[in-house]
C-alpha positions in Angstrom: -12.9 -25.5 10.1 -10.2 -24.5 12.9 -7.7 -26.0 11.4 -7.6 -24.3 7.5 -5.6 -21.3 6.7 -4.7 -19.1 3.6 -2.9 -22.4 1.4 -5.8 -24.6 2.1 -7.2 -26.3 -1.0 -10.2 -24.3 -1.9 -12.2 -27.8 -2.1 -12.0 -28.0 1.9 -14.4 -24.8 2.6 -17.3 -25.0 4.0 -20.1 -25.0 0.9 -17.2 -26.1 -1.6 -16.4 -29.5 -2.4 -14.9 -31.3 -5.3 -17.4 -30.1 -8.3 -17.3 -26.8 -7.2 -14.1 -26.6 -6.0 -13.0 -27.9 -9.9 -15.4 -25.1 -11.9 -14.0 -22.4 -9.6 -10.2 -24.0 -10.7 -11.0 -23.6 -14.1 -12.8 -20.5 -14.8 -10.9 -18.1 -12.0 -8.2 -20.3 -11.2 -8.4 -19.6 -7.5 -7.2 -22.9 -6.0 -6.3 -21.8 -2.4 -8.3 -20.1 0.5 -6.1 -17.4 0.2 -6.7 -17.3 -3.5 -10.4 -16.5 -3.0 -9.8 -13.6 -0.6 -8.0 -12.1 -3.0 -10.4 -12.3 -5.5 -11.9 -8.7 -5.0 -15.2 -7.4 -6.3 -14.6 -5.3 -9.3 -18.0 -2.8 -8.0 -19.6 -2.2 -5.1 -23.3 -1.0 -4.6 -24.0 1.5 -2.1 -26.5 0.3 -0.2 -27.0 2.9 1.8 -29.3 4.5 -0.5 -32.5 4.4 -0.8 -35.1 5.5 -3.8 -38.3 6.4 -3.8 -40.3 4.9 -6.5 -41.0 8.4 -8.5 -37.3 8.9 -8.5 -37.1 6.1 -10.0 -35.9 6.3 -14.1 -34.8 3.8 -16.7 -31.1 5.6 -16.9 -30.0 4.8 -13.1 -27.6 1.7 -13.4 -29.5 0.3 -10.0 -31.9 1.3 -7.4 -32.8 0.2 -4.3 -36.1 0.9 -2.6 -37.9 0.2 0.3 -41.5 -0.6 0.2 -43.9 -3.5 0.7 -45.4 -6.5 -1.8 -49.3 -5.9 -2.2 -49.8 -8.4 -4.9 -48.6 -11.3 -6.7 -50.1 -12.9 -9.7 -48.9 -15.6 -12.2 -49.8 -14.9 -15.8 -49.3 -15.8 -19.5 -48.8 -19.8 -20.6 -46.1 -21.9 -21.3 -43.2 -19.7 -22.7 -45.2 -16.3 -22.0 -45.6 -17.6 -18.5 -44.5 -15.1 -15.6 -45.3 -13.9 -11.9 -45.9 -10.1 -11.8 -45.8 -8.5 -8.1 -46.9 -4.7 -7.6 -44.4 -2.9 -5.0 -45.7 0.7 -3.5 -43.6 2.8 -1.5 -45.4 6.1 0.1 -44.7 7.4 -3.4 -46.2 5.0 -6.0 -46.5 1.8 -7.0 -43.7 -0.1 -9.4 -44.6 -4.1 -11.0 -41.8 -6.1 -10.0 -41.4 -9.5 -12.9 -40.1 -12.5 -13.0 -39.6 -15.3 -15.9 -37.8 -18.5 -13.9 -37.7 -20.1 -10.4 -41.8 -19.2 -10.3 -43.1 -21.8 -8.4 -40.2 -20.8 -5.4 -40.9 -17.3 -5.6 -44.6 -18.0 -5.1 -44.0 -19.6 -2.2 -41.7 -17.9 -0.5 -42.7 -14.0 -1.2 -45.0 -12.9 1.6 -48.0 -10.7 0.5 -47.7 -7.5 2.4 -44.5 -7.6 4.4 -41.6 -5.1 3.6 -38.7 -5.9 1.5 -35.6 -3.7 0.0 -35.8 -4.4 -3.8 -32.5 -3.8 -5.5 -32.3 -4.3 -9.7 -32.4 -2.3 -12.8 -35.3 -0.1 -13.4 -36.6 -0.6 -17.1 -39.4 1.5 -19.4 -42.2 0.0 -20.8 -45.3 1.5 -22.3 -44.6 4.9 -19.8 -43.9 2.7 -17.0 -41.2 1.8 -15.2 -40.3 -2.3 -14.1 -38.0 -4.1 -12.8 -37.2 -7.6 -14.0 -35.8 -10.2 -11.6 -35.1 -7.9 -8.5 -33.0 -9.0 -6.0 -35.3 -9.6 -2.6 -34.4 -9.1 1.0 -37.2 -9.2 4.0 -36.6 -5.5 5.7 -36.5 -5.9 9.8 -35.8 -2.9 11.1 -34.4 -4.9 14.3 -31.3 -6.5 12.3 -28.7 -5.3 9.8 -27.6 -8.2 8.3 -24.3 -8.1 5.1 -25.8 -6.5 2.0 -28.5 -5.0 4.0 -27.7 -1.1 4.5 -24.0 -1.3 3.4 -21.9 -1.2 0.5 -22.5 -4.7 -1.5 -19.8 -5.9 -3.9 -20.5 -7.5 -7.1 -17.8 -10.1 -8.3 -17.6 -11.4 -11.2 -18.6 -14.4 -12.8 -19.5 -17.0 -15.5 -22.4 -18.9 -17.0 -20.2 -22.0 -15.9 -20.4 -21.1 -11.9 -23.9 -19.5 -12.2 -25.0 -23.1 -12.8 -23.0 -24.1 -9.5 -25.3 -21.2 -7.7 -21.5 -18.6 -7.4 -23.4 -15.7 -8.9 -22.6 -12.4 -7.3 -24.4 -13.4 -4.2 -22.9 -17.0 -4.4 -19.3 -15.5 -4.4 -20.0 -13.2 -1.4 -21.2 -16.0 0.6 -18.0 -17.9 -0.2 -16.4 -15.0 0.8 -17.9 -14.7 4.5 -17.2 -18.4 5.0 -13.8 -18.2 4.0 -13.1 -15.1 6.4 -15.1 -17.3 9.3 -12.8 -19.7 8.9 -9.2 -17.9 8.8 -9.5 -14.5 10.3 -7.9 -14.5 13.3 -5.3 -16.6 11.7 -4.4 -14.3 9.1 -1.1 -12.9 9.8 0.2 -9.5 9.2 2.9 -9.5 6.2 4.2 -5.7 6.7 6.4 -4.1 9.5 4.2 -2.4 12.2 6.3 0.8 11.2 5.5 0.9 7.8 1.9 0.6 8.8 2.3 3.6 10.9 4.7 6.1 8.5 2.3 5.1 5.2 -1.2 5.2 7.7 -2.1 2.1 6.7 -5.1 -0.5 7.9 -4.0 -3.8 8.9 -4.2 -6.7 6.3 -6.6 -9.0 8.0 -9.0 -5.3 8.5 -8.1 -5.0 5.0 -9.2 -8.3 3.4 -12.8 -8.3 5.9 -13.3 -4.6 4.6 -12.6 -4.8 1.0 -15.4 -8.1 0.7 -17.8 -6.2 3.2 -17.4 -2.8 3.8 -19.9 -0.7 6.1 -19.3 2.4 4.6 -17.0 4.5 1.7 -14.1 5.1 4.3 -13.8 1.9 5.2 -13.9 0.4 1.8 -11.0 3.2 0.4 -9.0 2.4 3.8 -9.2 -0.9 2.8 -8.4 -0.2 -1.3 -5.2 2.0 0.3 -3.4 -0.7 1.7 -3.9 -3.9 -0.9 -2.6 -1.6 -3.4 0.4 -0.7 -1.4 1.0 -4.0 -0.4 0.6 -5.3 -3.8 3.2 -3.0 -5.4 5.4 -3.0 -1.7 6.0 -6.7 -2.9 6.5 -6.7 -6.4 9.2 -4.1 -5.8 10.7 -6.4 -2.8 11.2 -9.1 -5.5 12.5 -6.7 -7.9 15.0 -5.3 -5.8 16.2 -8.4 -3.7 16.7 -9.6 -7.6 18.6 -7.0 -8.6 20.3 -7.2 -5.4 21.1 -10.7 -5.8 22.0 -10.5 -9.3 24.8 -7.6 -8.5 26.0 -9.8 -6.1 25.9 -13.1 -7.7 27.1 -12.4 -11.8 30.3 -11.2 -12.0 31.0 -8.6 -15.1 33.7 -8.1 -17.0 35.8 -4.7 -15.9 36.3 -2.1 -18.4 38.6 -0.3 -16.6 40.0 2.4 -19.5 38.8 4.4 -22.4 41.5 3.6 -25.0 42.5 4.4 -28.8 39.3 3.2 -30.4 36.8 4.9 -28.6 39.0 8.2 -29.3 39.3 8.1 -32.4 36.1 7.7 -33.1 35.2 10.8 -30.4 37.8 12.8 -32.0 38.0 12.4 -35.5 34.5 10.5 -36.8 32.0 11.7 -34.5 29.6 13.6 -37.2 27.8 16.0 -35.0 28.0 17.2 -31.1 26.7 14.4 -28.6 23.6 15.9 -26.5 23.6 16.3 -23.0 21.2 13.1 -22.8 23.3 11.2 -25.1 26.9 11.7 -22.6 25.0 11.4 -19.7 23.9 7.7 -20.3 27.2 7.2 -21.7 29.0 8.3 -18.6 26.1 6.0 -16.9 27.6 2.6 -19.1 30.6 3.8 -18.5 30.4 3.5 -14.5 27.9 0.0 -14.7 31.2 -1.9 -16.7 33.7 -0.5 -13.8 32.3 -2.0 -11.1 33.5 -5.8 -11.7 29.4 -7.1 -11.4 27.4 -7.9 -15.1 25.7 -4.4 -16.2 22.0 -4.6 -17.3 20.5 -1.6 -18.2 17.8 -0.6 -20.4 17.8 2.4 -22.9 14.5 4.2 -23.6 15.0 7.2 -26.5 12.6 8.4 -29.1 12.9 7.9 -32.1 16.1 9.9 -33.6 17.3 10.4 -30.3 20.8 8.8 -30.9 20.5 5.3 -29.6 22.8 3.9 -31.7 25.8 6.1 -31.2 25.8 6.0 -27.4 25.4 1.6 -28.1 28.6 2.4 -30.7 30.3 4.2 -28.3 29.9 1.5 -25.3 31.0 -1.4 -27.8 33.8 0.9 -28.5 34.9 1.1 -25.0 34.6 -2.9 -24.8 37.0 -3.1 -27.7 39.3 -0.9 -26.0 39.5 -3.0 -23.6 39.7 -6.3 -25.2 36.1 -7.8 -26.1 34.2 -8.2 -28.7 30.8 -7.0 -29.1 27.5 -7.4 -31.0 24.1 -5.9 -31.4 21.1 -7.9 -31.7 18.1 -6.6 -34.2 14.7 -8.3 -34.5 14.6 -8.1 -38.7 16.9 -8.0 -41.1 16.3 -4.9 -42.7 16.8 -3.0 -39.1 20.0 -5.4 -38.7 20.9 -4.4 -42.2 20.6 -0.7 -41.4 22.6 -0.5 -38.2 25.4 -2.8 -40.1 25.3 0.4 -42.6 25.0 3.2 -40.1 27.6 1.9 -37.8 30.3 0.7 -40.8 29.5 5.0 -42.2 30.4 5.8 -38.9 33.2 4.0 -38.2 34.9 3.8 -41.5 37.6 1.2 -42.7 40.4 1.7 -40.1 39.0 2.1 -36.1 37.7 -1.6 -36.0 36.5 -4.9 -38.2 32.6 -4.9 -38.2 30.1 -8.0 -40.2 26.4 -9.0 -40.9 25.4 -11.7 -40.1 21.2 -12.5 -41.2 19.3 -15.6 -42.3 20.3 -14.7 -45.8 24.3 -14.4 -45.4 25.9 -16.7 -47.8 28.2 -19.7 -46.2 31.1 -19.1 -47.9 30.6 -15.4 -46.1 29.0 -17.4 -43.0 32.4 -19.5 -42.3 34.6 -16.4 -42.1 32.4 -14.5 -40.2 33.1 -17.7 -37.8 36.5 -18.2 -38.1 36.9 -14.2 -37.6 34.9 -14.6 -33.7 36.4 -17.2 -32.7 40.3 -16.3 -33.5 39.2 -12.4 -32.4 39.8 -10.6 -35.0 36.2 -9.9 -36.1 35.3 -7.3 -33.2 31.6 -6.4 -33.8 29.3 -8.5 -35.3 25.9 -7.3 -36.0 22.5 -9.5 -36.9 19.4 -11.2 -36.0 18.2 -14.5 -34.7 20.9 -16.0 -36.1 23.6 -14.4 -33.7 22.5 -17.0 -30.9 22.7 -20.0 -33.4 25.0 -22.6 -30.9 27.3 -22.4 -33.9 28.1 -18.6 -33.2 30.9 -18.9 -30.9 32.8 -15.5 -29.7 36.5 -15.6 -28.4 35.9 -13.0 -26.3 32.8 -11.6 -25.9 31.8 -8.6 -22.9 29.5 -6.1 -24.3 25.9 -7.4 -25.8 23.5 -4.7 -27.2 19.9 -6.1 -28.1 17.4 -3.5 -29.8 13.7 -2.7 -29.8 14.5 -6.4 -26.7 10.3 -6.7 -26.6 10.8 -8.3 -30.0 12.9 -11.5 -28.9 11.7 -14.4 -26.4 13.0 -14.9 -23.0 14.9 -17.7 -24.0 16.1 -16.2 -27.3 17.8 -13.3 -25.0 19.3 -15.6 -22.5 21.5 -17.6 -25.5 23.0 -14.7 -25.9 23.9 -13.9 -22.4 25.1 -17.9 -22.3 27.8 -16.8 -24.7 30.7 -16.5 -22.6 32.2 -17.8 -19.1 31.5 -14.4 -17.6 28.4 -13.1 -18.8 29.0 -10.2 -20.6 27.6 -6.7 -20.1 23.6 -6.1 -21.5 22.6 -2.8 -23.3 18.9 -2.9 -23.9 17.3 -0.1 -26.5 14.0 0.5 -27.3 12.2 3.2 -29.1 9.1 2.6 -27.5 8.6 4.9 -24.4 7.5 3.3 -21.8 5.5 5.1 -18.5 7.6 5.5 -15.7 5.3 3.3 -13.3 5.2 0.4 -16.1 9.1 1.1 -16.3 9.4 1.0 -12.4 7.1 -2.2 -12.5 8.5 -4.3 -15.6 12.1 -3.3 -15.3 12.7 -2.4 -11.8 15.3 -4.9 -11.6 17.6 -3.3 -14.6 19.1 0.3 -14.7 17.2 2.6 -16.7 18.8 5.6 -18.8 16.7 8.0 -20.5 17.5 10.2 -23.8 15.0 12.4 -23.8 16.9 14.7 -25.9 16.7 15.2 -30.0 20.3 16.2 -31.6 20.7 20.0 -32.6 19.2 20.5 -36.2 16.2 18.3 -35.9 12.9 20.1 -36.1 9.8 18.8 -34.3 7.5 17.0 -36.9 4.3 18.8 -37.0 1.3 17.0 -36.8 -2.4 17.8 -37.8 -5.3 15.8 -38.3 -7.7 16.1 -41.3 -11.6 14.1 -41.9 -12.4 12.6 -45.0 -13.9 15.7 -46.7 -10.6 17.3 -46.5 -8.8 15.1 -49.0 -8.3 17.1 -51.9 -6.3 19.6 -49.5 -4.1 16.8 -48.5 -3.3 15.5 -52.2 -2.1 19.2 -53.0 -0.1 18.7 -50.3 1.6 15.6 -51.7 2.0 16.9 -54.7 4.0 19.9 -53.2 6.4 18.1 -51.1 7.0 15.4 -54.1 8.3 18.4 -56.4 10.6 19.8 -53.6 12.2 16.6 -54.2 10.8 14.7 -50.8 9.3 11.6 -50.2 5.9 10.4 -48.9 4.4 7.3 -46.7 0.7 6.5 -47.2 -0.3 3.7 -44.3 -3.5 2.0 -43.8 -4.1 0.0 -40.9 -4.0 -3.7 -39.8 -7.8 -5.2 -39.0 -7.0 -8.0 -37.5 -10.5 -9.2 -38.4 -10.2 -9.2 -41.6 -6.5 -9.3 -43.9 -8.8 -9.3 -47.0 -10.6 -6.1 -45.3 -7.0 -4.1 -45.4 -5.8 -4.9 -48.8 -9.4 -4.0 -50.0 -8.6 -0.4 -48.0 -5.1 -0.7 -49.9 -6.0 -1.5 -53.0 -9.1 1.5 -53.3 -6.7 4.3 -52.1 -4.0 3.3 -54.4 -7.2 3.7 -56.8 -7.5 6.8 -55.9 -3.8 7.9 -55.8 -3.0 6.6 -58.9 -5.5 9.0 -60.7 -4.2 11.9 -58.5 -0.6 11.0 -59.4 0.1 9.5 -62.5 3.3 7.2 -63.9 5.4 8.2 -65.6 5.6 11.3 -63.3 5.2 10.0 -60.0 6.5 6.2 -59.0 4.7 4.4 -56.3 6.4 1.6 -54.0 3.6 -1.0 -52.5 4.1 -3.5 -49.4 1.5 -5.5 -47.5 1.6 -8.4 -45.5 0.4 -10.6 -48.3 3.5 -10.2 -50.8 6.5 -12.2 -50.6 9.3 -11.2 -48.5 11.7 -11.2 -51.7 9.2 -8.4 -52.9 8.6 -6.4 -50.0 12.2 -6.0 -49.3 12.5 -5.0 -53.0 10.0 -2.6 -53.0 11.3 -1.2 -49.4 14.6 -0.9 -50.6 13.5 1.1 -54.2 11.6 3.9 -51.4 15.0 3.7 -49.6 17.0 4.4 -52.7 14.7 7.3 -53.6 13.6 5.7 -56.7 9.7 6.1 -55.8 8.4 9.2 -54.0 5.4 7.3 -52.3 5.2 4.6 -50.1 1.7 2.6 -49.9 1.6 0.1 -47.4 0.0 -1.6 -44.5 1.5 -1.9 -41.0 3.9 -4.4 -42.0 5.9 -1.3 -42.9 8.8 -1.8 -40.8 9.6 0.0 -37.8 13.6 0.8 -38.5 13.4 2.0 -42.0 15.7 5.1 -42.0 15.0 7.4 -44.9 16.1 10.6 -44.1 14.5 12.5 -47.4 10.8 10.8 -46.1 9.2 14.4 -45.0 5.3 13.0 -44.7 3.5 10.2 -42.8 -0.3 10.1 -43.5 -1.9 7.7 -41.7 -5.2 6.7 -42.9 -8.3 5.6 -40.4 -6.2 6.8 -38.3 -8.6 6.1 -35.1 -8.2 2.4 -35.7 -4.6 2.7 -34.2 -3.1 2.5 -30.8 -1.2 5.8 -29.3 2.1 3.9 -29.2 1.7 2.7 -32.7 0.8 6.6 -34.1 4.0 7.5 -32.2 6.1 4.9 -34.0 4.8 5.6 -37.6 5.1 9.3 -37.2 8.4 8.9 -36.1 9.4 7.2 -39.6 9.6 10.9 -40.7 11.6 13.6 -39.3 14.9 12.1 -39.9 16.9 15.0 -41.7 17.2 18.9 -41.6 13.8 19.7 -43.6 10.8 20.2 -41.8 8.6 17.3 -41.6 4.9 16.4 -41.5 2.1 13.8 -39.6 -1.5 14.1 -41.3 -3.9 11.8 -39.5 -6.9 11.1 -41.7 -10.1 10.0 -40.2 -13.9 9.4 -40.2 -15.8 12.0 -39.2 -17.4 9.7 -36.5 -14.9 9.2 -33.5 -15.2 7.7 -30.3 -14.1 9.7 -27.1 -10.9 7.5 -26.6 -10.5 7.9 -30.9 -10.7 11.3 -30.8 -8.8 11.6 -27.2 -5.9 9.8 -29.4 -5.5 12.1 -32.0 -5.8 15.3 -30.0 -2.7 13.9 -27.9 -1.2 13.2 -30.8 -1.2 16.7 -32.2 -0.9 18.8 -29.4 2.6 16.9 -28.2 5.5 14.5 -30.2 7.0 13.7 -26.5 7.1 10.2 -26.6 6.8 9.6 -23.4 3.4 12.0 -22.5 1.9 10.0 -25.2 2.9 6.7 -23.2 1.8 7.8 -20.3 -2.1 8.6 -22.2 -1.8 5.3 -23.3 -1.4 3.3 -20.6 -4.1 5.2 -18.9 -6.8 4.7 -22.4 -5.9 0.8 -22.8 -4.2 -0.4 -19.3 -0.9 -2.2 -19.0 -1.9 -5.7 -20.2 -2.2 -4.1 -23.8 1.5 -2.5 -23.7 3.9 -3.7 -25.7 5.3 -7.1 -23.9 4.0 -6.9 -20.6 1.5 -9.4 -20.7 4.1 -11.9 -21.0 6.1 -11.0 -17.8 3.9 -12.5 -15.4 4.7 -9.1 -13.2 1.6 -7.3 -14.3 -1.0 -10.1 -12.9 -2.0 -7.5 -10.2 -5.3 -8.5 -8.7 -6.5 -4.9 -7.2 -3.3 -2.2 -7.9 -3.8 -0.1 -11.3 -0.8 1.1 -13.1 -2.3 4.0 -15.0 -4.0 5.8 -11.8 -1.5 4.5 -8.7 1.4 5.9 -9.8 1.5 8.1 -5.9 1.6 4.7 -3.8 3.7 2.9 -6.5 6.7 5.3 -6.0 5.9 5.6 -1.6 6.2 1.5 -2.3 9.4 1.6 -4.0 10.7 4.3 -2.2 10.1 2.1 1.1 12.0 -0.9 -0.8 14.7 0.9 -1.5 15.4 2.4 2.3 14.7 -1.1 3.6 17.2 -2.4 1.0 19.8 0.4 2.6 19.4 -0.2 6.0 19.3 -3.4 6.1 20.2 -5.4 2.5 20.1 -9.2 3.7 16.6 -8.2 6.3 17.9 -9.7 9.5 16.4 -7.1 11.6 13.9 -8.5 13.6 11.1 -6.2 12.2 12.1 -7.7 8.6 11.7 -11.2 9.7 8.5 -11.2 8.0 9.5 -9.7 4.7 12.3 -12.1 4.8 10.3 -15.1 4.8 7.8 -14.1 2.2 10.8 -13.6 0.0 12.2 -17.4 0.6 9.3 -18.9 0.6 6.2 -16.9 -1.3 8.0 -15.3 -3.9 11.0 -16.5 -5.3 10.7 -14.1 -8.5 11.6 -13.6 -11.8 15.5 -12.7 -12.7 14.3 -10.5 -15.5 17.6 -8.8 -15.9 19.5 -11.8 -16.7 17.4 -12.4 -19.3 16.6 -8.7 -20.7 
């Protein structure tokens, strides 16, 4: 044992061995020493505290008492059979049962000797039980682990229960493990930091967290994994971004020419908001510096995305690059292609489409145009990073709604010239500022957190079943005032059929409240072909039907600024994010618009938690932050995939205090000393070369 440490195969501890070493592999995929340690108990019973037996009720989750056996008895046959024990404390007496393991129990339970009992107290017949208790002989001589302190529970499978790594199991794992290493364990931050941030040394940490003596030690302990957890995931970040600023050259857009003014001057349609010149200014600076810009944009919905990623592409052109912009569908690649060519008219610069369904006669010029320069900004989907797309020039990239695309998909395009050229990442999805922090800390982030003058805030109410009739009147009123209406139902993913059946009964119903040839009703599911749902889309786009009925697969760029209602049925089947996205569908022009949440009338507290955020705010990025606190990061939007978020202890949604002391601490290391040479850095330094080689997420994004 005096020779394992922290990377020793887990098959080499004491109590392990191959079999063992293999189911842990597979079902927790801890294959190091240091692996285990760091699997941490997810509760922790206070053990502490003791019950007396008439305290003792069916609602406690667990109880521990202290009392002594008086008798034991085997009863029932075969199946039926059991051993029954009656347990008295000064207070009363309890029976204690037991189905398995009988004739070991019988043996080694000792008839009047003192034990702590600890299980789950259970009614039956006015009485109160406990079924397969755990047992410990009580000397009042020795405290021994579990006995009078906090116990952790870990958890664990059907698969290791069999290999005897049940809760208990686990601990004992755990205390060999610590035998074994502890005084080899070496400490991975600088003493100093320890001190400024009050911090327990990690070796203290790692014994305390498995087998704390009491609630102080155990949050000392909970304290400093979590900082050390988000301390290094924002070393890697930064050394990346660090690196990357170093490393990738950018093209330098050192002027603001003709094109970009005379769009500012003479086609801009309204005022820019503060927001809006602020990240403009912030582009601006990134593609001066001679190093590759990556920075990602986060805006509501109708914020003005699109005219600050104009503008930038503008400035590329001004300086002699192309550009493109990179849309996940092509109905959203459709609509910027539109919105931009309104914008920019006939004579400021030569803009294309390019989709899946572009024709190859259309195809080859679009070609011939990027690779001789004259085309100057191409905008599409997938099929921009086709090998056969091949830009003269190309120094400003612009990729929206970029949790869309795969890794690999977004690096094509960044492959696409000898410098790479400069990334502008949008979304519309607001994302918490500790997942922001955590998933992008390596790229800039601008916010526009502004709407443009004239746009008024979309009201939102939510209404239960019984209050249909109200919201058909409602309809009908906003049809005759000439606007248009979405109806959406949401996606079960347990059932298709299930949806199109909720579909297809409230079109029942809405085609007795609003009859042809009056009223004209555009229908899209996921089930219909794609030659249909774009045709029925585009008739709702056109205006040529006042109502839109369809599931989900409604499309999350569709622009129709006359669209003045969203109601969004069963309502408390959808995710925060996804309410915040559907809502803002509407809202688009000058006439007040409308968000009617329909409902059940039985919700759950995180249902109903939902919709009350939902009406009582439309910022985006409150509504985020609710989110990520109901559901957790893993659920958000294309986090799961980044490999960042596999935190074993730290918790997005309630450590956003140590996350920002973390990266706070990262960044004046960073400033003091960028290549960590000092001699109090040593450590960090090597963890970096060796542990952690990272993630280059903004070369990618």
């Amino acid at each position: 044992m005096a020779n394992l440490s922290l990377i020793t195969p887990i098959e080499y501890l004491k109590g392990v061995g191959p079999q063992k070493a293999d189911v842990i592999k597979k079902e927790l995929l801890i294959f190091t020493i240091g692996d285990l340690l760091q699997y941490y108990p997810f509760r922790y019973i206070d053990r502490t505290k003791f019950h007396k037996i008439r305290q003792v009720h069916a609602d406690l989750i667990g109880a521990q008492i202290l009392g002594r056996l008086i008798s034991l008895k085997e009863v029932g046959e075969r199946r039926g059979k059991r051993l029954v024990a009656q347990f008295r404390d000064e207070t009363g007496t309890m029976e204690l049962v037991w189905f398995q393991s009988i004739p070991w129990l019988k043996k080694s339970l000792k008839i009047g000797s003192p034990y702590i009992i600890y299980g789950k107290p259970v009614e039956f017949n006015g009485a109160i039980s406990m079924t397969h208790p755990e047992m410990e002989l009580y000397s009042s001589a020795e405290k021994k682990v579990g006995n009078m302190t906090m116990q952790p529970v870990y958890s664990s499978t059907e698969k290791l229960k069999k290999f005897n790594l049940d809760t208990k199991g686990i601990q004992k794992l755990q205390q060999t493990a610590l035998e074994a290493v502890y005084n080899g364990i070496e400490e991975l931050l600088p003493a100093y930091i320890l001190q400024k941030h009050n911090l327990i040394g990690h070796k203290e940490a790692l014994l305390a967290i498995h087998f704390p003596q009491n609630v102080n030690e155990l949050n000392a302990a909970i304290r400093r994994l979590k900082f050390e957890e988000l301390f290094f995931i924002q070393l890697r970040l930064l050394r990346n971004k660090q690196l990357n600023t170093q490393k990738f050259k950018g093209h330098r857009f050192d002027k603001v020419g003709d094109r970009f003014n005379a769009f500012f001057n003479e086609r801009l349609p309204f005022p820019l908001t503060n927001a809006q010149k602020r990240v403009i200014k912030e582009i601006r600076q990134d593609t001066n510096t001679g190093a590759q810009m990556n920075r990602l944009v986060q805006g509501d919905v109708g914020s003005g995305k699109t005219v600050v990623a104009l503008m930038s592409m503008l400035i590329a052109l001004d300086n002699g690059f192309q550009a493109c912009m990179m849309a996940p569908t092509e109905i959203l690649a459709t609509q910027h292609y539109n919105g931009l060519k309104e914008l920019i008219g006939e004579d400021i610069c030569s803009i294309k489409l390019l989709t899946g369904s572009t024709p190859t006669k259309e195809r080859r010029l679009i070609h011939q145009g990027l690779e001789d320069g004259s085309l100057d900004i191409l905008i599409g989907t997938h099929a921009l990073i086709e090998d056969k797309v091949k830009f003269k020039n190309i120094g400003f990239v612009v990729i929206d709604e970029q949790h869309r695309f795969g890794v690999e998909q977004r690096a094509k395009l960044w492959r696409k010239n000898v410098v790479p050229p400069h990334m502008l990442v949008m979304t519309a999805t607001p994302i918490p500022r500790t997942l922001a922090m955590t998933l992008y800390g390596d790229l800039d982030i601008s916010i526009i957190d502004e709407l443009p003058a004239g746009r008024k805030p979309i009201k939102t109410v939510h209404f239960f079943e019984n209050q249909r009739l109200r919201v058909f009147g409602f309809i009908r009123e906003e049809v005759t005032k000439g606007r248009q209406v979405y109806i959406v139902y949401p996606l079960i993913k347990e059932s298709e059929k299930m949806d199109l059946l909720y579909l297809e009964a409230g079109l029942e119903g809405l085609m007795r409240e609003f009859p042809l040839p009056q009223y004209h009703i555009s229908i899209v599911h996921g089930k219909m072909p794609v030659k249909d749902k774009d045709f029925e889309m585009q008739r709702f786009v056109k205006g040529e039907t006042q109502i839109m009925v369809a599931t989900t697969v409604i499309e999350v760029g569709v622009n129709v600024p006359n669209a003045s209602v969203m109601i969004i049925e069963n309502s408390e089947r959808f995710g925060l994010s996804q309410l915040h996205q559907l809502r803002g569908r509407v809202g688009r022009g000058a006439e007040q618009s409308f968000c009617i949440l329909m409902s059940g009338d039985k919700l759950s507290k995180e249902g109903r938690k939902r919709l009350d955020t939902m009406v009582r705010t439309n910022d985006g990025f409150e509504i985020a932050e609710v989110d990520l606190e109901l559901r957790g990061p893993g659920d958000l939007s294309g986090t799961q995939q980044s490999g960042v978020l596999e935190m074993k202890i730290a918790d997005l949604a309630k450590d956003q205090a140590i996350l920002s002391e973390a990266r706070s601490r990262v960044i004046e290391i960073f400033k003091e000393d960028p290549q960590l040479l000092a001699p109090q850095h040593q450590q960090l330094s090597i963890y970096l070369n060796q542990r952690a080689p990272g993630i280059s997420w903004d070369k990618i994004s």
